[in-house]
C-alpha positions in Angstrom: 90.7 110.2 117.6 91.8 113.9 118.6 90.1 113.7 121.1 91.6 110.3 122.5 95.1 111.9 121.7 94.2 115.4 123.1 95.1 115.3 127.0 98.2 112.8 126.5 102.0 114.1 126.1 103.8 115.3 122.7 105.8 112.1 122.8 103.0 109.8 123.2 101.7 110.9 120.2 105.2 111.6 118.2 107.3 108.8 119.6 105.1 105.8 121.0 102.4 105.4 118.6 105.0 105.6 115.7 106.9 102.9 117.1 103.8 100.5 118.2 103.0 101.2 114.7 106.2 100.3 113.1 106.0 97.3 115.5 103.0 96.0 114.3 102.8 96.5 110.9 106.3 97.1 110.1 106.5 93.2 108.4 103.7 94.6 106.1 105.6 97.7 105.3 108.9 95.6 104.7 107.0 93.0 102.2 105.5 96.0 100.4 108.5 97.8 100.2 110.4 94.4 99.1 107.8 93.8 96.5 108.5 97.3 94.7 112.3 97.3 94.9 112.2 93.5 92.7 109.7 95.3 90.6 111.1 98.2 89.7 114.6 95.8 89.2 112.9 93.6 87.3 111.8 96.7 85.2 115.1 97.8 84.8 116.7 94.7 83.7 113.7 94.5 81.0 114.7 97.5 79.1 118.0 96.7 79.4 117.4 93.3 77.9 115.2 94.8 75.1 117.3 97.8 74.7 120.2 95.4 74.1 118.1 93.5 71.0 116.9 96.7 69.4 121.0 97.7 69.5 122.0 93.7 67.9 119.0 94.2 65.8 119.9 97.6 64.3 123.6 96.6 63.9 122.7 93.6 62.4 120.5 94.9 59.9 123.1 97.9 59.4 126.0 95.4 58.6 124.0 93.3 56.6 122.6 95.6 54.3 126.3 97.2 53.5 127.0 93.9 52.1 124.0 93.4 49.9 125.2 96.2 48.1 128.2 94.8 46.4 
């Protein structure tokens, strides 16, 4: 491969192939890239969720066992 690249211009090799590349496969770097952003969303919005029990939970179980003690 360095030797394909070796006798062509700096901006062959920094600025075309880049953008052919992007080109090409940039719908395959978009769906991977929308796949981790719902991911890690989805991620977030589970701890939140179970976060939010454990806090109802403990609160719960704090308020109720002050009134078992009358």
């Amino acid at each position: 491969m360095r030797e394909i690249l070796a006798g062509l211009p700096w901006w062959v090799k920094w600025v075309a192939v880049p953008i052919i590349a992007l080109v090409v496969f940039g719908g395959l770097i978009l769906s991977v890239l929308q796949f981790v952003v719902a991911l890690l969303f989805k991620v977030l919005v589970f701890v939140a969720l179970v976060g939010g029990l454990i806090y109802v939970v403990r609160k719960f179980m704090a308020s109720s066992s002050s009134r078992s003690d009358w």
